[in-house]
C-alpha positions as CSV (number, residue, x, y, z in Angstrom):
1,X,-2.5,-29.3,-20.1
2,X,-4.2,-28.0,-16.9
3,X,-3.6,-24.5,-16.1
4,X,-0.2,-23.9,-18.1
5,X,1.4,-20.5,-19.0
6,X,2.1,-19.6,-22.7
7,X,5.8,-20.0,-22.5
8,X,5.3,-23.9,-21.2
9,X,2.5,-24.5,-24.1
10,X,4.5,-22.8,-26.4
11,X,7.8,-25.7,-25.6
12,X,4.9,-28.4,-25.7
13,X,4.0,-27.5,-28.8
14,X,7.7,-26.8,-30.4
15,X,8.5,-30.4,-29.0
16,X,4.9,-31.3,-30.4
17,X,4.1,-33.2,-27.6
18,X,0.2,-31.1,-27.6
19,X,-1.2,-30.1,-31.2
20,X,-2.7,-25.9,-31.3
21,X,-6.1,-27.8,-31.8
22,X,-5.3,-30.0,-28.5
23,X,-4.8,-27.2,-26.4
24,X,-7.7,-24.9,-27.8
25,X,-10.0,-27.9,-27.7
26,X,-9.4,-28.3,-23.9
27,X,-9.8,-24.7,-23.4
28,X,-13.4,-24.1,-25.0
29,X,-14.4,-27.7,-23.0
30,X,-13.1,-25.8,-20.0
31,X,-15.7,-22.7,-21.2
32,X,-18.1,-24.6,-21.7
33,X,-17.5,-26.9,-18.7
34,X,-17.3,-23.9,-16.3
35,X,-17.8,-20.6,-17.5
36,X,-21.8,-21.3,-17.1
37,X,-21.1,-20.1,-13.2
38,X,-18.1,-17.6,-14.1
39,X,-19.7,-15.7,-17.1
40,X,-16.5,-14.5,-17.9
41,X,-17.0,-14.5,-21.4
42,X,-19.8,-12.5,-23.4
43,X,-18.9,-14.3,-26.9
44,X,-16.9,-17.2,-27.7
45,X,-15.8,-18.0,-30.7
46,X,-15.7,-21.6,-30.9
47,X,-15.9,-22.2,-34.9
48,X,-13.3,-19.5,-35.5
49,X,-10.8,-20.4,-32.9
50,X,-10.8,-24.5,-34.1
51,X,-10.5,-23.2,-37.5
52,X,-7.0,-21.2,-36.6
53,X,-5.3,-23.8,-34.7
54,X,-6.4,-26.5,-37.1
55,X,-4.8,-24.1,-40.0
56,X,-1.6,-23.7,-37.8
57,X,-1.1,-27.6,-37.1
58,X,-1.2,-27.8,-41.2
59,X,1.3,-25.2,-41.6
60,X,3.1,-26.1,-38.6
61,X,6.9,-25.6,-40.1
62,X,5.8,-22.0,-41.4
63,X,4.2,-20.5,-38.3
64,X,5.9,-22.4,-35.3
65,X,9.0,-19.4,-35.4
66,X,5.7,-16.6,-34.5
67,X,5.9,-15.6,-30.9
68,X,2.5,-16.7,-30.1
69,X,1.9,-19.3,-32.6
70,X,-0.8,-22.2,-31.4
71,X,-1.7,-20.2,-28.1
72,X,-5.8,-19.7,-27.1
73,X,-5.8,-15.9,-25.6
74,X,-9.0,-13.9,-24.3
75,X,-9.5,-10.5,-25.4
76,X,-11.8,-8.1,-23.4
77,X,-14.6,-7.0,-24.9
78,X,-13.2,-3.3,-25.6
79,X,-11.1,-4.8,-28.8
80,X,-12.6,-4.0,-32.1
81,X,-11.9,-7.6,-33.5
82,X,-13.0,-7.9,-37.4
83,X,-15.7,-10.2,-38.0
84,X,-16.3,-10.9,-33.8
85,X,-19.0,-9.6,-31.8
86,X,-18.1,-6.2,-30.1
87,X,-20.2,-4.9,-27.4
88,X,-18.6,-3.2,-24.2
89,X,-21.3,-5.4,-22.3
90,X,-23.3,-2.4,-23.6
91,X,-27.1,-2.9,-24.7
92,X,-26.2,0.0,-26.9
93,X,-23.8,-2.0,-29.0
94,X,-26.2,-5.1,-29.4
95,X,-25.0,-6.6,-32.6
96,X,-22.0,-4.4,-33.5
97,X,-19.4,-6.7,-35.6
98,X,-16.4,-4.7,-36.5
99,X,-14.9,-4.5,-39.6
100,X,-11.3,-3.8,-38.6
101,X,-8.9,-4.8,-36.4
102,X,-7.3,-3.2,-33.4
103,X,-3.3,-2.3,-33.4
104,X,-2.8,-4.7,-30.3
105,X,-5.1,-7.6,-31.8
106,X,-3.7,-7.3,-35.0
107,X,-0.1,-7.6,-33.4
108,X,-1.2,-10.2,-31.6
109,X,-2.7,-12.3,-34.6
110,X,0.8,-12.1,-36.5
111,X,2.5,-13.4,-34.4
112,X,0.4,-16.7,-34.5
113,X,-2.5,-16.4,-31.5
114,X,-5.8,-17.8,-31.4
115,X,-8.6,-16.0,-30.2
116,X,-11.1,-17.9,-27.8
117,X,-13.5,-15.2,-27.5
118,X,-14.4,-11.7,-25.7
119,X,-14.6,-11.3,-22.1
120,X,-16.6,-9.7,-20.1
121,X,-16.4,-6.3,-18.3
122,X,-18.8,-3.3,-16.5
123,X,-20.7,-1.7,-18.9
124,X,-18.2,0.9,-21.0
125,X,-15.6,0.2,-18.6
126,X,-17.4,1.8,-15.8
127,X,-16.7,-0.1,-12.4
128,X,-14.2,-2.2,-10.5
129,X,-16.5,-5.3,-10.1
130,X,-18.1,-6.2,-13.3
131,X,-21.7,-6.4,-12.3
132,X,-22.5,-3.5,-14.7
133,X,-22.5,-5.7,-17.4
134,X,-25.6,-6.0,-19.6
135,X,-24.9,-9.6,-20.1
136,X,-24.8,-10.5,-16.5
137,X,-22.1,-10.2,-13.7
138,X,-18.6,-12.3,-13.5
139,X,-18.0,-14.1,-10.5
140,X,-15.0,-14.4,-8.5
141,X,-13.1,-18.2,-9.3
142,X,-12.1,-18.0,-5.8
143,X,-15.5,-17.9,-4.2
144,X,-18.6,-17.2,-6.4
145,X,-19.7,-15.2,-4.0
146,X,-17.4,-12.8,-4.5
147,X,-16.5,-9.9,-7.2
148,X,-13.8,-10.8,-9.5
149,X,-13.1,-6.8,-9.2
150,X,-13.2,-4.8,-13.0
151,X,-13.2,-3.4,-15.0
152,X,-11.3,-6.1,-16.7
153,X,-12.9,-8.7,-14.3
154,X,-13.8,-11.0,-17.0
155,X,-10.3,-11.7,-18.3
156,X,-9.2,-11.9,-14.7
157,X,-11.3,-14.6,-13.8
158,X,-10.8,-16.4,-17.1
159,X,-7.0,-16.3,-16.8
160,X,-7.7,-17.4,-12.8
161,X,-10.0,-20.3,-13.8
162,X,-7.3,-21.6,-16.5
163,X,-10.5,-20.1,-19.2
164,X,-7.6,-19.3,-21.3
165,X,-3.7,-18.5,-21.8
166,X,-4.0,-15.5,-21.3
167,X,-6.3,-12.3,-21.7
168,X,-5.8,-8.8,-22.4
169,X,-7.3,-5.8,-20.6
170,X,-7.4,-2.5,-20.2
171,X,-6.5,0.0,-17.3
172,X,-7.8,3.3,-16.6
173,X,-7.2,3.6,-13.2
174,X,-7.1,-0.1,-11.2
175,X,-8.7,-1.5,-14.2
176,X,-5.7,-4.6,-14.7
177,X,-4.3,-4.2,-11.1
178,X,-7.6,-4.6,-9.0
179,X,-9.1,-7.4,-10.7
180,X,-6.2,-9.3,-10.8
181,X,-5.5,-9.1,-7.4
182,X,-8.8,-9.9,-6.3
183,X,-8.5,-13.1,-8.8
184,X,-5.1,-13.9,-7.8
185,X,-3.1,-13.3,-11.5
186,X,-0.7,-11.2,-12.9
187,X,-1.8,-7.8,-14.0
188,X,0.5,-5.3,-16.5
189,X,-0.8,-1.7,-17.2
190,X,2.1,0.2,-19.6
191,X,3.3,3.7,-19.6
192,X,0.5,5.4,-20.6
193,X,1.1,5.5,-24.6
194,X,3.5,2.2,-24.5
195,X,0.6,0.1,-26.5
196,X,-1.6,1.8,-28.9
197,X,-5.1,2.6,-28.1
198,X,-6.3,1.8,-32.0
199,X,-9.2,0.1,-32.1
200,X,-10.1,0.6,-28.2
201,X,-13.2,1.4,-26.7
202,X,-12.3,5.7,-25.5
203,X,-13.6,5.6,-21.9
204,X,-10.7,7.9,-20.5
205,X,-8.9,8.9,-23.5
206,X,-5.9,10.8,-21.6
207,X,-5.7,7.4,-19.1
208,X,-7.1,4.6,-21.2
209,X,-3.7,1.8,-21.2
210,X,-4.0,-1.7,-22.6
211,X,-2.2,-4.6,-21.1
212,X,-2.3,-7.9,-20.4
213,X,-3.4,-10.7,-17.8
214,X,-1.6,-13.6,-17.7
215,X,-0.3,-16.8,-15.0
216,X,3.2,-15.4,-14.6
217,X,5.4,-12.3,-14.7
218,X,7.1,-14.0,-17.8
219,X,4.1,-14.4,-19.6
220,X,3.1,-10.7,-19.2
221,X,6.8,-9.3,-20.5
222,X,6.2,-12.0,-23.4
223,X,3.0,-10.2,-24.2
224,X,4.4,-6.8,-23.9
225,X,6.7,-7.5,-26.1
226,X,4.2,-7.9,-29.0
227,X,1.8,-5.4,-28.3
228,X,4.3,-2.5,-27.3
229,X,5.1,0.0,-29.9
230,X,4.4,3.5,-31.9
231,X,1.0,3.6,-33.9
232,X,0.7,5.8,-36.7
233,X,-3.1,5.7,-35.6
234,X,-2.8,6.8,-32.2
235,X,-1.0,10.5,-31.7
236,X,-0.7,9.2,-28.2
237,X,1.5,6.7,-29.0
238,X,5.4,6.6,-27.9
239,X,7.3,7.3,-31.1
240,X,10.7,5.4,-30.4
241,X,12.5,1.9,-30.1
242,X,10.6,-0.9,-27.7
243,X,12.7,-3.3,-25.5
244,X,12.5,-7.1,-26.2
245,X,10.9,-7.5,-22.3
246,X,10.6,-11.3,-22.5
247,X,14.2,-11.5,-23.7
248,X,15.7,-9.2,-21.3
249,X,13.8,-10.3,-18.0
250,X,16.0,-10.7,-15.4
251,X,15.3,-11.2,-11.5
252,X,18.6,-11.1,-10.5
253,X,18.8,-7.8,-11.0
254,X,16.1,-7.1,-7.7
255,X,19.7,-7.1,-5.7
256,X,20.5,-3.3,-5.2
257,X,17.1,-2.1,-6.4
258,X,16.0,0.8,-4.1
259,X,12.6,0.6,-3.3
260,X,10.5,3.1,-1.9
261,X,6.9,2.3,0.0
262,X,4.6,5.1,0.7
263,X,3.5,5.8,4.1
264,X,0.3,7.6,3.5
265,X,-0.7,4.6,1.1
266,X,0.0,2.1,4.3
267,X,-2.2,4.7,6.0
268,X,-5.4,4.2,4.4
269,X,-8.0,1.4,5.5
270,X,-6.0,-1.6,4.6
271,X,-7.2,-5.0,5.9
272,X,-4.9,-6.9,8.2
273,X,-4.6,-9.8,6.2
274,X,-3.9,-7.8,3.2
275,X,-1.2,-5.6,5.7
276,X,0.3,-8.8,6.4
277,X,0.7,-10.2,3.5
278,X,2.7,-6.9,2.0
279,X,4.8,-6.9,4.8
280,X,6.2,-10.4,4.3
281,X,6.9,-9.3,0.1
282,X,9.1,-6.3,2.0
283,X,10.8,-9.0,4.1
284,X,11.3,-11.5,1.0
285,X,12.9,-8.3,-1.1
286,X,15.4,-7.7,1.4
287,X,16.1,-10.8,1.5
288,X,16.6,-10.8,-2.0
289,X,18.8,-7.7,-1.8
290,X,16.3,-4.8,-2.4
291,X,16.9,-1.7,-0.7
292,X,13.8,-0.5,0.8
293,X,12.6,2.4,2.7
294,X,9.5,5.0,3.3
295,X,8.6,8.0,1.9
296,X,5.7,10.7,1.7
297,X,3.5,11.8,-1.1
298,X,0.8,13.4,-1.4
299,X,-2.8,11.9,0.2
300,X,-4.3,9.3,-2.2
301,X,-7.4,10.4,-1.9
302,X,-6.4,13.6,-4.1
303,X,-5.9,10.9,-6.7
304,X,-9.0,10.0,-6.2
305,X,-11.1,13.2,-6.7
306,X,-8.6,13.7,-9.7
307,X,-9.9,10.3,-10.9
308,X,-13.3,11.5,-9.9
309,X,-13.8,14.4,-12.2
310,X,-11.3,14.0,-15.1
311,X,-12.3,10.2,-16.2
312,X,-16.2,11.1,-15.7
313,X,-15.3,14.3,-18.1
314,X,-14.0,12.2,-20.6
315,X,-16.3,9.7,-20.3
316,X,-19.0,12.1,-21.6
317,X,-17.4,13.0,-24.0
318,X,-16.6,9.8,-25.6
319,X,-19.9,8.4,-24.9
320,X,-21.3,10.8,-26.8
321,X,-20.7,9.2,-30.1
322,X,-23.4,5.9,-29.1
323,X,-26.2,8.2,-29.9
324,X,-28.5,4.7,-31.5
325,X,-27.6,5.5,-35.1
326,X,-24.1,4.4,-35.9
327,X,-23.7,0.9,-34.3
328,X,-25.3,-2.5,-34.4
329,X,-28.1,-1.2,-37.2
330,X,-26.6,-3.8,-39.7
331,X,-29.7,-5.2,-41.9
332,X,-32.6,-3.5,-40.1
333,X,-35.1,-1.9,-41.7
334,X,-36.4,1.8,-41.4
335,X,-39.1,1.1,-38.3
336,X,-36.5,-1.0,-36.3
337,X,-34.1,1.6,-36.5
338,X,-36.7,4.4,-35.2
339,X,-37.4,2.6,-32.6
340,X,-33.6,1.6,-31.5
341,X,-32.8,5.3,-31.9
342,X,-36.0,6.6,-29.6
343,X,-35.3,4.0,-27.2
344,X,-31.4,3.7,-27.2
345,X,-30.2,6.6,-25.5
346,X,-32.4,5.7,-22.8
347,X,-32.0,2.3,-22.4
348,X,-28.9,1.4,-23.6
349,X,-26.9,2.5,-21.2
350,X,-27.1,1.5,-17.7
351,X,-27.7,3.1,-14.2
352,X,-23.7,3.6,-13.8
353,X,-23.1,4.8,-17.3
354,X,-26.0,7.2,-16.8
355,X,-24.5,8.7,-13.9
356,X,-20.9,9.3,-15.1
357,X,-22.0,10.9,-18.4
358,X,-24.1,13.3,-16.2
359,X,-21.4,14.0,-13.4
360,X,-18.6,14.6,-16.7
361,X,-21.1,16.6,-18.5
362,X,-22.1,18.6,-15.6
363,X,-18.1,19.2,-14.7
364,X,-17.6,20.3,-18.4
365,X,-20.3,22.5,-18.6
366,X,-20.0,26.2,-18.9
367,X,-19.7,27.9,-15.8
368,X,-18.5,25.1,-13.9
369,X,-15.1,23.8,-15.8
370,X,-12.9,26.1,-14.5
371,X,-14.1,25.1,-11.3
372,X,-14.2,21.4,-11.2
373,X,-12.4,20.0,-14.6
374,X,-9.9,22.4,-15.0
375,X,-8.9,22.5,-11.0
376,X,-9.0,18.6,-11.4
377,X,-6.7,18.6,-14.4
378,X,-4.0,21.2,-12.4
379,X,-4.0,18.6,-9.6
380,X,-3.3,16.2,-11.2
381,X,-0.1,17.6,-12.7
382,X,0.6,18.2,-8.7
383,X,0.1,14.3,-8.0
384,X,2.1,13.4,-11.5
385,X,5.5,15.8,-10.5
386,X,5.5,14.3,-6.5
387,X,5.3,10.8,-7.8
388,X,8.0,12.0,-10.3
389,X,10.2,13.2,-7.9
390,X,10.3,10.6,-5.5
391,X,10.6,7.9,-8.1
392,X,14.0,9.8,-9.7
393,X,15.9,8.9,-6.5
394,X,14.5,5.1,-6.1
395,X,14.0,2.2,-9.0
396,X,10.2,1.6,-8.3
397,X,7.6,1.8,-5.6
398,X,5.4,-0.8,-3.9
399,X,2.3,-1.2,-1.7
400,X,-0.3,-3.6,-1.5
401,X,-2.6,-3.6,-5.1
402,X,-5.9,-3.0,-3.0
403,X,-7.0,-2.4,0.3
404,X,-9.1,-5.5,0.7
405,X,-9.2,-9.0,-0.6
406,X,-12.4,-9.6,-3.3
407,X,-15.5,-8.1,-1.7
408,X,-19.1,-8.5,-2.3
409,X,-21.8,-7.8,-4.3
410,X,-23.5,-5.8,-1.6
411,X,-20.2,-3.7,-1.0
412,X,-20.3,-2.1,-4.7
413,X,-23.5,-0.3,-4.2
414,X,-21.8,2.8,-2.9
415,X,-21.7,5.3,-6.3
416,X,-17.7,5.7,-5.1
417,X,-17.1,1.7,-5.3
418,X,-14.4,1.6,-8.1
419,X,-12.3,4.4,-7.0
420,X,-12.1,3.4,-3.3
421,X,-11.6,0.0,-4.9
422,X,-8.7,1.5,-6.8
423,X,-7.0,4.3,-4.4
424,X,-4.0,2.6,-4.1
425,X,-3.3,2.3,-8.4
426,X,-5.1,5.9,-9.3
427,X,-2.2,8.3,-8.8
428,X,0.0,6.1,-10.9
429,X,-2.3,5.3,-13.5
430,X,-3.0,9.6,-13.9
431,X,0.4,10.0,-14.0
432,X,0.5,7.5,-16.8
433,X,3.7,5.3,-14.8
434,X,3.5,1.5,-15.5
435,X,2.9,-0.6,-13.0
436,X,2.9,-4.6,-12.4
437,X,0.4,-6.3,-9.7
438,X,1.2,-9.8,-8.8
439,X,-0.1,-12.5,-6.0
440,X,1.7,-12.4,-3.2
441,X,-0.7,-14.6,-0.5
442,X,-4.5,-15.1,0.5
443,X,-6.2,-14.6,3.2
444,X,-8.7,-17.7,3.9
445,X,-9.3,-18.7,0.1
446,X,-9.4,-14.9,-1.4
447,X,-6.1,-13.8,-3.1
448,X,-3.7,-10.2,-2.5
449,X,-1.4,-8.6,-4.6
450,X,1.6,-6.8,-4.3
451,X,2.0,-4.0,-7.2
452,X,5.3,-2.4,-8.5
453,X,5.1,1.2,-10.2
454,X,7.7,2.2,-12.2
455,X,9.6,5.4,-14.3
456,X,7.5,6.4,-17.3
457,X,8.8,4.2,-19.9
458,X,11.0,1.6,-17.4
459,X,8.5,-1.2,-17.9
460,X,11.8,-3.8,-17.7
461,X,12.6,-3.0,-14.3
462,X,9.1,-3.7,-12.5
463,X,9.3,-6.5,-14.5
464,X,12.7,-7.6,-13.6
465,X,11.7,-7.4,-9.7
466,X,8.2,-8.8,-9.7
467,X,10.0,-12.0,-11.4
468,X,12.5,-12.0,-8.8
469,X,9.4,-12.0,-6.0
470,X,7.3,-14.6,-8.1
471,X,10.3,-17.0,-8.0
472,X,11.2,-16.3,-4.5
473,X,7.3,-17.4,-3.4
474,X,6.2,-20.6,-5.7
């Protein structure tokens, strides 16, 4: 059973050669065997999960058509999940159980999956190496001495460790991409409105793009394919017809793809292992048939300032609503509360929470939003119309995923971390384009990724090329 992907569970468990309570047995052994070092979980739910696979064994001839039936996923901890702990790896939330489900975990759950537990994360989303967390930083499967990257770092490394199936994330700007390069997985963020935010933790609300985590490219389109689709709930959401992904991947069809690669993203500080590693993908395209050629766009690092000011706008904003008195205050009495209000505000949130609600609220405050929040917002626009342009003439682009290989602990003390973590997957992520990251080589034991970014809406044929890559390099 070690380290399979859904689709090759799912045909072990259609030919019932492992049971649903087989496979999720040896994943929470596999928790509790190694997640003691990894900490990629925050809450596991051991009793619930046994009880669902044991009910789908019984009831085997009604649930085995289900897409997902008998498969043990991980959901980051930014899922309101009914009846499971839900905490953002915030203090703030401390005992916050939801009484609803999400759009995305509810589609999951019909179609037959069985949730493990909730992953861990930075605090609210806020970091690209997921030592922000209240409950204690994620390590890095590949070397513990390393960041698994964030802010989905905990389903990253849980996917990477064989934790689970597979996870779902989130992506705001690098948020899927960077940690799953770093922990050597495959990471999908959808056009921005593709997937319902429902039920989702509002850290960027006009970024904010769940997706999933998974061991191949054909496990990602698979979950896609459930997730994807117009919510009544969200205004945001795309309001027409969504594409059976899993059923139409095809890698042939990388033969004649024109691909574009950006020279001012190959201009940045990219390590030469990581440089090296993208240039033999490029060679193994051509190979394959791609077309492939450079082009200019605009300086990443506009991206970045865009990503700077607009998510840290939002994110005060949104935070505003965790103001001690509306979560987590189930069953305590009158002097408890008082004294989580007076203290919550203050405590609950941590040093790099703190800092991006006062850099959003300072951008957003009168006399300065014209200057900094609404000049960020007309840039952006700018850096959505060039991307635009350049990607009406070619099928996708590609670069490397990140600059570097998994860093350390040390190297995220810079307040600027996460974006220079994440200049290579801002632009695309502001524009709202989907984009695919997958593993394309190490250097020494740490993994690199190579990341496809699509049209708005044109998830199939990112997903259609990174296939034909995967199967060109196992």
């Amino acid at each position: 059973m070690e380290n399979l992907t859904i689709t090759q569970i799912r045909e072990k468990i259609l030919k019932k050669e492992i049971s649903a309570e087989e496979i999720t047995k040896y994943y929470l052994n596999r928790i509790e065997q190694k997640d003691k070092e990894l900490n990629s979980y925050i809450t596991v739910s051991k009793e619930k999960a046994l009880e669902r696979a044991k009910k789908f064994d019984n009831n085997f001839e009604n649930e085995k058509d289900k897409r997902l039936s008998g498969i043990p996923l991980s959901i980051k901890d930014v899922y309101s999940t009914k009846d499971i702990l839900t905490t953002c790896a915030s203090h703030i939330l401390d005992g916050y159980t939801p009484v609803y489900e999400s759009t995305v975990t509810k589609k999951l759950l019909n179609e037959g999956a069985i949730f493990l537990g909730k992953t861990n994360l930075d605090q609210f989303c806020h970091g690209s190496s997921t030592i922000t967390s209240y409950y204690g930083p994620t390590r890095n499967p590949h070397d513990l001495e390393r960041l698994p990257g964030g802010s989905s770092g905990g389903s990253a490394a849980a996917v990477a460790a064989d934790l689970c199936a597979s996870s779902l994330g989130t992506e705001t700007a690098g948020s899927l991409r960077q940690p799953s390069s770093w922990c050597g997985v495959v990471g999908l963020k959808p056009t921005y409105g593709r997937v319902s935010r429902y039920g989702v933790l509002a850290m960027g609300s006009s970024l904010d793009s769940p997706g999933p985590i998974s061991k191949s490219v054909q496990d990602a389109a698979l979950l896609l394919s459930v997730i994807a689709g117009y919510d009544k709930k969200d205004f945001s959401s795309y309001n027409m017809p969504t594409p059976n992904y899993f059923d139409n991947l095809d890698s042939s069809k990388t033969k004649g793809m024109k691909i574009c690669i950006p020279k001012e993203y190959l201009d940045m500080e990219i390590e030469e292992g990581v440089l090296k590693n993208f240039e033999k993908s490029v060679e193994i395209l051509k190979q394959l048939g791609a077309q492939i050629e450079y082009v200019n766009v605009l300086d990443p690092s506009l991206a970045m300032s865009v990503y700077t000011i607009t998510c840290r706008s939002e994110v005060s904003s949104n935070l505003a609503r965790y103001d001690g008195t509306r979560y987590g205050l189930e069953g305590k009495d009158k002097a408890s509360v008082k004294t989580y209000f007076e203290s919550t505000r203050g405590e609950g949130f941590g040093k790099e929470s703190k800092r991006r609600v006062m850099t959003g609220t300072y951008s957003l405050s009168a006399g300065y939003a014209d200057e900094y929040f609404k000049k960020s917002e007309q840039v952006r626009q700018i850096v959505k119309e060039d991307l635009e342009k350049i990607l009406k003439r070619y099928d996708c682009l590609i670069s490397p995923t990140t600059p570097t290989p998994a860093l350390k602990d040390k190297d995220a003390d810079n307040p600027l971390f996460g974006e220079m973590s994440d200049i290579l997957a801002e632009g695309s992520s502001e524009a709202g384009f989907p984009a695919i990251s997958i593993p394309n080589g190490k250097v020494g034991a740490l993994p690199t990724g190579i990341q496809f970014v699509g049209r708005i809406l044109d998830e199939q044929t990112i997903l259609n090329i990174a296939k034909g890559l995967e199967e060109a390099t196992i």
